[in-house]
C-alpha positions in Angstrom: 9.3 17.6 -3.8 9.4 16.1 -7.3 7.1 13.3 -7.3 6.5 11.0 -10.6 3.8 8.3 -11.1 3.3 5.4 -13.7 0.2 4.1 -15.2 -1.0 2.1 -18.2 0.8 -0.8 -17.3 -0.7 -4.5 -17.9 -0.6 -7.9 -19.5 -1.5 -8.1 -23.3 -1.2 -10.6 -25.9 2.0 -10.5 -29.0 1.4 -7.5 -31.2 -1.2 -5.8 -28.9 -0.4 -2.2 -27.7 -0.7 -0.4 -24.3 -0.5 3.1 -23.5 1.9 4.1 -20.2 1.3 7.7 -18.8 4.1 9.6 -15.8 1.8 12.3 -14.1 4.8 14.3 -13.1 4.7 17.2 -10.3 6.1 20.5 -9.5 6.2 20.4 -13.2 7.6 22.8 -15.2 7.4 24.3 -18.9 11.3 24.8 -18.6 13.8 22.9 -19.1 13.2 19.2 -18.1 14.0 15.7 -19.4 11.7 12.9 -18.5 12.6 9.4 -19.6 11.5 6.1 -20.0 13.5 3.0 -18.7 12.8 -0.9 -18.3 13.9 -3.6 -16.5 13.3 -7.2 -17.0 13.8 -10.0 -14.5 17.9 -10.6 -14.1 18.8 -7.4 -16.8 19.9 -4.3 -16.1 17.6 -1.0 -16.6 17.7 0.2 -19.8 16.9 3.8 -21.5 14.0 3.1 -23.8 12.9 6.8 -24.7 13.1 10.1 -23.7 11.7 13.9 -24.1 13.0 17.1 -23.4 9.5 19.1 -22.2 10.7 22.1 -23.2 11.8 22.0 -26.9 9.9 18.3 -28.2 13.1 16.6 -28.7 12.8 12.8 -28.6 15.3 9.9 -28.2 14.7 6.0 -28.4 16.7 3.4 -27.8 17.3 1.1 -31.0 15.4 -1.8 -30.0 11.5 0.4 -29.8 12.2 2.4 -32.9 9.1 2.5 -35.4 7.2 0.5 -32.4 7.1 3.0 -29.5 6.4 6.5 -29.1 7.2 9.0 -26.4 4.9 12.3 -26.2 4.0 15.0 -23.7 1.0 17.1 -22.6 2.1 19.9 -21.1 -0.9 21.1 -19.7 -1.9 17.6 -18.3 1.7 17.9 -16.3 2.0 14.4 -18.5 4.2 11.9 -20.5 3.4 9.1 -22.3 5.0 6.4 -24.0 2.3 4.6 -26.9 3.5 0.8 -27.1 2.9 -0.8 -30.3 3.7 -3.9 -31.7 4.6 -5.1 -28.1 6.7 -8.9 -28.2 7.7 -10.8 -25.4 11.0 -9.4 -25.3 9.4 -6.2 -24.3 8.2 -7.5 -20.8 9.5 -5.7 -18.2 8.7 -3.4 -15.4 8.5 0.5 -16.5 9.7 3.3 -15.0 9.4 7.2 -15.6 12.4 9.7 -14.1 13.4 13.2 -14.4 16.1 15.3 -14.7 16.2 18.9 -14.9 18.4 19.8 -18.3 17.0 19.6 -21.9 18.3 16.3 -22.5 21.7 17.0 -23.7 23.2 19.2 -21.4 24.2 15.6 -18.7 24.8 13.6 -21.7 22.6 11.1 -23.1 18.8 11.0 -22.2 18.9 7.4 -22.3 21.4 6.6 -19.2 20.0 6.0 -16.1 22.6 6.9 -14.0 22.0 10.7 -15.2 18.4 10.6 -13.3 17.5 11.7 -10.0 13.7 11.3 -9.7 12.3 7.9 -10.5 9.1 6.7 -10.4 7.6 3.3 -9.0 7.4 1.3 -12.1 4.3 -0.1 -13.8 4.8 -4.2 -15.3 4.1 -4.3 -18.9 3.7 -8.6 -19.5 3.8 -9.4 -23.0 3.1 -13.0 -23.9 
């Protein structure tokens, strides 16, 4: 059973930082994409970063570029997404999912719709 859990969330102030973590299980050195999404009140989940486990390959969304950063510690069975900069527009509840391919072989990393394992979210609050 593939199980994923969120961390790190919390409420900080314009231009502060936070550090999310996805403790992942059944993890494995193989082939495996884990991404981040967000959704905000009334939106619609969006991709915001992404990491094959396997090869390092990483994927953002336009929007976190320069700002966020998605890394993975492989022997921690661990993702992480370093949030920097952080603006209002970035509140929103988080949410780590898997998918077992190397992030381009079902397409882009950043849809949603091409995940199977979700975690339970963790609220970042920027105000």
């Amino acid at each position: 059973h593939v199980q994923l859990v969120e961390s790190g969330g919390g409420s900080v102030q314009a231009g502060g930082s936070l550090r999310l973590s996805c403790a992942v299980s059944r993890y494995t050195y193989s082939s495996s994409c884990v991404g981040w999404f967000r959704q905000a009140p009334g939106k619609e989940r969006e991709g915001v970063a992404a990491v094959s486990t396997g090869g390092g390959r990483t994927y953002y969304v336009d929007s976190v570029k320069g700002r966020f950063t998605i890394s993975q510690d492989n022997a921690e069975n661990a993702v992480y997404l370093q949030l920097n900069s952080l603006e209002p527009e970035d509140t929103a509840m988080y949410y780590c999912a898997r998918r077992f391919d190397d992030c381009r072989g079902l397409g882009t990393p950043l849809r949603k719709n091409s995940y199977k394992y979700w975690g339970q979210g963790t609220q970042v609050t920027v105000s």
